[in-house]
N, CA, C and O atoms as a printed pandas DataFrame, in Angstrom:
     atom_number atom_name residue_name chain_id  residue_number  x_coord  y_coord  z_coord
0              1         N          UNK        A               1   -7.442   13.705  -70.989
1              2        CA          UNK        A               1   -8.531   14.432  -70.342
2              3         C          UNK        A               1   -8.828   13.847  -68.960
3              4         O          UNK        A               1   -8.925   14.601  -67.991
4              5         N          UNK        A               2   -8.977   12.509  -68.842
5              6        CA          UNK        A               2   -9.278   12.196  -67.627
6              7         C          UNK        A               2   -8.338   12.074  -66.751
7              8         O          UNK        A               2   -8.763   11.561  -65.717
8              9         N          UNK        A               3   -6.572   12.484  -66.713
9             10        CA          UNK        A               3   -5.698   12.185  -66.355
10            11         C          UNK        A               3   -5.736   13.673  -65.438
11            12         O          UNK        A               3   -5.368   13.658  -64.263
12            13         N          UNK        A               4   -6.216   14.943  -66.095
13            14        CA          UNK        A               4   -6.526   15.921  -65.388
14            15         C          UNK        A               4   -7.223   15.972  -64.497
15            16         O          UNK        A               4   -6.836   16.409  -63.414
16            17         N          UNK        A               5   -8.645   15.470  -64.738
17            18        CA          UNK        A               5   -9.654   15.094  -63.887
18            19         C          UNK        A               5   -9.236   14.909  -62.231
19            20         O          UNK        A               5   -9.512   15.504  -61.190
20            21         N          UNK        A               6   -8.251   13.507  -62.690
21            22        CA          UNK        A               6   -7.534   13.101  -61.567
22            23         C          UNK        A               6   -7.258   13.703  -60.998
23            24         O          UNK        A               6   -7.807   13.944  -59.923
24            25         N          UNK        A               7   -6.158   14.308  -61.484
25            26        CA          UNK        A               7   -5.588   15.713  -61.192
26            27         C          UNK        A               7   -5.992   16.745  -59.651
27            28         O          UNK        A               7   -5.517   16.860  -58.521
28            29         N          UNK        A               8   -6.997   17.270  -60.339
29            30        CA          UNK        A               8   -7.714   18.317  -59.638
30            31         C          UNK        A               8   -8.236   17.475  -58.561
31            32         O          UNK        A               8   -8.300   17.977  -57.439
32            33         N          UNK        A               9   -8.685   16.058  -58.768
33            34        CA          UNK        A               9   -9.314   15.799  -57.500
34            35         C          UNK        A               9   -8.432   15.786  -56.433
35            36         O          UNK        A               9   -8.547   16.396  -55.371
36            37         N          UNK        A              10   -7.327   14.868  -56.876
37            38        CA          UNK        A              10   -6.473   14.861  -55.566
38            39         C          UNK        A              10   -6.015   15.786  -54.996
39            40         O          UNK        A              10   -5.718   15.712  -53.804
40            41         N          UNK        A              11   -5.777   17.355  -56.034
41            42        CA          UNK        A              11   -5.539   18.433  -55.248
42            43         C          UNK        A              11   -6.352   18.760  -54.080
43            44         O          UNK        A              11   -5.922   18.900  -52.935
44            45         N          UNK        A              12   -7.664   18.878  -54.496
45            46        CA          UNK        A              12   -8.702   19.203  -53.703
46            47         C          UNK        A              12   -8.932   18.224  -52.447
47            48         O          UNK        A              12   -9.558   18.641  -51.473
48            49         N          UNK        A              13   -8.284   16.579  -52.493
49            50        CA          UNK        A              13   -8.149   15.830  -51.551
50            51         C          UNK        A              13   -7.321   16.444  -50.543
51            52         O          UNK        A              13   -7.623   16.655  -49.368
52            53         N          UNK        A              14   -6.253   16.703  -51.133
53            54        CA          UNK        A              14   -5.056   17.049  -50.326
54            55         C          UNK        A              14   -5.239   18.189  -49.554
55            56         O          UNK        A              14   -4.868   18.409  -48.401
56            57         N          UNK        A              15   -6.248   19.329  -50.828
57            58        CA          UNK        A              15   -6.023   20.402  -49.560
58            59         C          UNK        A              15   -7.361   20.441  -48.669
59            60         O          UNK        A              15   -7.759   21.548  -48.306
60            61         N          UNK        A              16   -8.004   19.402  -48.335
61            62        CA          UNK        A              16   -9.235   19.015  -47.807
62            63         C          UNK        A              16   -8.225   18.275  -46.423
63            64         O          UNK        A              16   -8.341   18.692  -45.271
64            65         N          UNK        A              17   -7.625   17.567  -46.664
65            66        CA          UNK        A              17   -6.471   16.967  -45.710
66            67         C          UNK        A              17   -5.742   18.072  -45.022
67            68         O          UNK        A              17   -5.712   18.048  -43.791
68            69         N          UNK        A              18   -5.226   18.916  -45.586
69            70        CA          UNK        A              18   -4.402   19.616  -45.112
70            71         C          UNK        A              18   -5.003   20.479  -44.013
71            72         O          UNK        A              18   -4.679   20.416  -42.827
72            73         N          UNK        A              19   -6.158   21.511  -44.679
73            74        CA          UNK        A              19   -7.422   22.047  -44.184
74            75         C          UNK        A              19   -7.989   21.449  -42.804
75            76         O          UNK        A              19   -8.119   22.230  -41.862
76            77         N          UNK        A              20   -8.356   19.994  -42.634
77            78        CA          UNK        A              20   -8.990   19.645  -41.677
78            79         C          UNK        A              20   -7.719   19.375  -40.545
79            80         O          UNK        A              20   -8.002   19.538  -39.359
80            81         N          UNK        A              21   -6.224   18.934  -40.938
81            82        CA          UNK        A              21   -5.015   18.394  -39.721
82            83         C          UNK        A              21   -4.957   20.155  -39.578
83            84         O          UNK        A              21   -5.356   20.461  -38.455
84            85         N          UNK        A              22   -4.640   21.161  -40.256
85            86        CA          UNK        A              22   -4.320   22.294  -39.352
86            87         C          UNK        A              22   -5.566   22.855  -38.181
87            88         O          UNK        A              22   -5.526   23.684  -37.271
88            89         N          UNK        A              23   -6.461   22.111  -38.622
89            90        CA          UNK        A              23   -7.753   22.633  -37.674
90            91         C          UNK        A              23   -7.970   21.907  -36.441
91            92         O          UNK        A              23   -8.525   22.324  -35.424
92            93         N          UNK        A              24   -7.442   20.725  -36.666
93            94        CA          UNK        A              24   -7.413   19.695  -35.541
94            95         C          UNK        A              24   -5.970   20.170  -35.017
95            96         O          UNK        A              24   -5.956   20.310  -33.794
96            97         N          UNK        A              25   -4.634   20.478  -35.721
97            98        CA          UNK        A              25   -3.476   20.950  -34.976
98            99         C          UNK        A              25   -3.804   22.035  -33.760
99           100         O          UNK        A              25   -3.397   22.064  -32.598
100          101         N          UNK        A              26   -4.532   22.747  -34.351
101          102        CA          UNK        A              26   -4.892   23.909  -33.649
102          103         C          UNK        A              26   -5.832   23.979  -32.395
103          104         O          UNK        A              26   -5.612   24.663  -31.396
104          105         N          UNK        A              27   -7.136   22.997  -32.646
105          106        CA          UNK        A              27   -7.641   22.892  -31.202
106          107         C          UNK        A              27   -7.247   21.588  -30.254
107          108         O          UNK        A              27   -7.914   21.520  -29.221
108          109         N          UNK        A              28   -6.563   20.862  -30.391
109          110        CA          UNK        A              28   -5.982   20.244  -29.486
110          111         C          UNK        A              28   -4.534   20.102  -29.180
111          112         O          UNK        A              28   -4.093   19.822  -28.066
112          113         N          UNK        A              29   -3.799   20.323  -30.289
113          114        CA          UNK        A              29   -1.810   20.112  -29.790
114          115         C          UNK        A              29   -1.534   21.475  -29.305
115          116         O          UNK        A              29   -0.460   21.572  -28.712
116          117         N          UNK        A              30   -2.343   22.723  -29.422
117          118        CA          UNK        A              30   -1.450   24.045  -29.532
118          119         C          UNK        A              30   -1.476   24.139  -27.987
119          120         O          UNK        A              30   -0.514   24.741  -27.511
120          121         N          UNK        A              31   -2.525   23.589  -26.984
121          122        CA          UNK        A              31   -2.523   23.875  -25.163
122          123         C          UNK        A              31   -1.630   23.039  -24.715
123          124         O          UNK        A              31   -1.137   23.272  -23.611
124          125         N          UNK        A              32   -1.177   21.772  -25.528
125          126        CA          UNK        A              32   -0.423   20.974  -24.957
126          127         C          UNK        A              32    0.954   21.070  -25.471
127          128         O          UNK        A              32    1.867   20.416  -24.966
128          129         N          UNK        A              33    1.096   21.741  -26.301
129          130        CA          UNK        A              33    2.522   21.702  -26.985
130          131         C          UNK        A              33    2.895   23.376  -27.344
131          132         O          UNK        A              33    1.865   23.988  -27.625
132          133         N          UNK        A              34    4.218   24.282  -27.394
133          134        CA          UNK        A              34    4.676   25.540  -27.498
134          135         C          UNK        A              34    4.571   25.213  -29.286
135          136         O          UNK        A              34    4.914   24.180  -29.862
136          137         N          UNK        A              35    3.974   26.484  -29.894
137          138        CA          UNK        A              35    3.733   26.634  -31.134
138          139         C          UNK        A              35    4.914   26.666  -31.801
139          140         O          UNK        A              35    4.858   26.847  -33.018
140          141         N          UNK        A              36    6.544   26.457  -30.996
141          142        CA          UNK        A              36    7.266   26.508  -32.186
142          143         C          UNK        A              36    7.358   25.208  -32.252
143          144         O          UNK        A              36    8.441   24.821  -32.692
144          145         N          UNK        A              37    6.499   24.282  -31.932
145          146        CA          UNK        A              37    7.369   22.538  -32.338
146          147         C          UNK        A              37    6.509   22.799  -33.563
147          148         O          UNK        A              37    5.520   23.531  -33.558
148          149         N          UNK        A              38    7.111   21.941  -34.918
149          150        CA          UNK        A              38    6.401   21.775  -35.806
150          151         C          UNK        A              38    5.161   20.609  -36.173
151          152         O          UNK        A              38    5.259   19.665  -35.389
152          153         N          UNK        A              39    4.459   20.500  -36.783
153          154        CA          UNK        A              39    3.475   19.802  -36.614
154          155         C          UNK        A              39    3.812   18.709  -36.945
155          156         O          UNK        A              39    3.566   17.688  -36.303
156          157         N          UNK        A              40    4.712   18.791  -38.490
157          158        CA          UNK        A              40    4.678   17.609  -39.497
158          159         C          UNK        A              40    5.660   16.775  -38.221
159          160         O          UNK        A              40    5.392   15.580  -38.101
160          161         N          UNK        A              41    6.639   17.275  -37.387
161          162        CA          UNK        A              41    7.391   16.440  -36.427
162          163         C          UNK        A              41    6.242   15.451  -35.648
163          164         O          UNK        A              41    6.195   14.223  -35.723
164          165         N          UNK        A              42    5.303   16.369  -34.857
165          166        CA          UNK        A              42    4.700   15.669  -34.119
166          167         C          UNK        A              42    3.912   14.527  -34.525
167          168         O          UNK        A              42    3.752   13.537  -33.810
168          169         N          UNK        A              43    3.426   14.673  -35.668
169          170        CA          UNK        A              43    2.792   13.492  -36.856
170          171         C          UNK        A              43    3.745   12.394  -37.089
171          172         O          UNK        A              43    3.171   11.313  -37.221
172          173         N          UNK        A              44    5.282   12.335  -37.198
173          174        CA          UNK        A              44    5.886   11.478  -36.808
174          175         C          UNK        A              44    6.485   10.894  -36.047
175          176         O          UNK        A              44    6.921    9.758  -36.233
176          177         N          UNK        A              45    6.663   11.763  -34.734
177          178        CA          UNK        A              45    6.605   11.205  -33.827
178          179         C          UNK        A              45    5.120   10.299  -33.212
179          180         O          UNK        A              45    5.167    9.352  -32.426
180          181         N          UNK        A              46    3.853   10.900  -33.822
181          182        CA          UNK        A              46    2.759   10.021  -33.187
182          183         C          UNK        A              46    2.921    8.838  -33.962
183          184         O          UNK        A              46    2.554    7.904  -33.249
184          185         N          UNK        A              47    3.281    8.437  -35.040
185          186        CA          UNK        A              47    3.084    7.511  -36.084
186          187         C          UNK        A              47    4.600    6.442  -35.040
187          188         O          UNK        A              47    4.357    5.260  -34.797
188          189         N          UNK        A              48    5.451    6.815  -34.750
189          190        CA          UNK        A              48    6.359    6.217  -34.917
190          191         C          UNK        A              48    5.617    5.480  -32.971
191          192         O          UNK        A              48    5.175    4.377  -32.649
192          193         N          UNK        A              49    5.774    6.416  -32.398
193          194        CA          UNK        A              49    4.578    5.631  -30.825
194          195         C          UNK        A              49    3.923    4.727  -31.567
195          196         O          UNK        A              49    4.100    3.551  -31.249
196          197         N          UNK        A              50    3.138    4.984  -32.564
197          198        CA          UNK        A              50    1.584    4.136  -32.697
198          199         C          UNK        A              50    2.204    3.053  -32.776
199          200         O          UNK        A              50    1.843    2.291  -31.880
200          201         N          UNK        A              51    3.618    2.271  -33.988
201          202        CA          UNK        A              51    4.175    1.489  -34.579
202          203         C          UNK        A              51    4.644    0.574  -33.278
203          204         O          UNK        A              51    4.316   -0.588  -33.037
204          205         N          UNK        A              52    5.677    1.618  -32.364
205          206        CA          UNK        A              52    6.260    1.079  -31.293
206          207         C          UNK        A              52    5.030   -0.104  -30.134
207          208         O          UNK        A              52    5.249   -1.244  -29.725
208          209         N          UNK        A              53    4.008    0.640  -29.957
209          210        CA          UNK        A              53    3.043    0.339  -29.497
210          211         C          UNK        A              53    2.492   -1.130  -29.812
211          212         O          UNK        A              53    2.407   -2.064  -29.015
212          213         N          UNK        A              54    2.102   -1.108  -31.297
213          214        CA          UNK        A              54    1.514   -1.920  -32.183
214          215         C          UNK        A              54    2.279   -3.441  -31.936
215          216         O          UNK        A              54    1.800   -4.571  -31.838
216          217         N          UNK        A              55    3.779   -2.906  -31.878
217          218        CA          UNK        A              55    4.783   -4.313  -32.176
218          219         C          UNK        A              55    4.737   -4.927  -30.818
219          220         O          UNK        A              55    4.910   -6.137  -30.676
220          221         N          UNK        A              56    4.447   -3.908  -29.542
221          222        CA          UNK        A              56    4.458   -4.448  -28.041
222          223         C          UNK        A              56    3.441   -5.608  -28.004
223          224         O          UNK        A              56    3.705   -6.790  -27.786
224          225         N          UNK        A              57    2.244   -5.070  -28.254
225          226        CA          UNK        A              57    1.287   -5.442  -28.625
226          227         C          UNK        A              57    1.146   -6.936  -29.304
227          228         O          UNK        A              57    0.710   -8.031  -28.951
228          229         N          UNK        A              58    1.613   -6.502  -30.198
229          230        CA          UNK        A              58    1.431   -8.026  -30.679
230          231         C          UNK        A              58    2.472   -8.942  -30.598
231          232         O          UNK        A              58    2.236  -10.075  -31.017
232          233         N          UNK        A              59    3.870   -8.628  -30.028
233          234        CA          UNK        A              59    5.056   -9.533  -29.506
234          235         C          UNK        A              59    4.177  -10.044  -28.135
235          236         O          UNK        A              59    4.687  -10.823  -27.330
């Protein structure tokens, strides 16, 4: 029973996540970027900057 519980919450996490990055995709990457790049790309490309950044940083 409580394994369901779980369940449902994290759905509802996820699509609470999902919900708020397409809303933020939309008012700030779509003026700066052509709507066919995909998002989930640009999310790793920002992640992979942040990392690059991070290691400058602290080397």
């Amino acid at each position: 029973m409580k394994s369901s519980i779980v369940l449902i919450v994290l759905v509802f996490i996820a699509l609470g996540l999902l919900l708020g990055f397409a809303e933020i995709y939309e008012t700030q990457f779509v003026n700066e970027h052509p709507p066919m790049v995909q998002p989930e790309q640009d999310a790793e490309k920002a992640m992979q900057e942040n990392s690059s950044t991070v290691e400058a940083n602290s080397g």
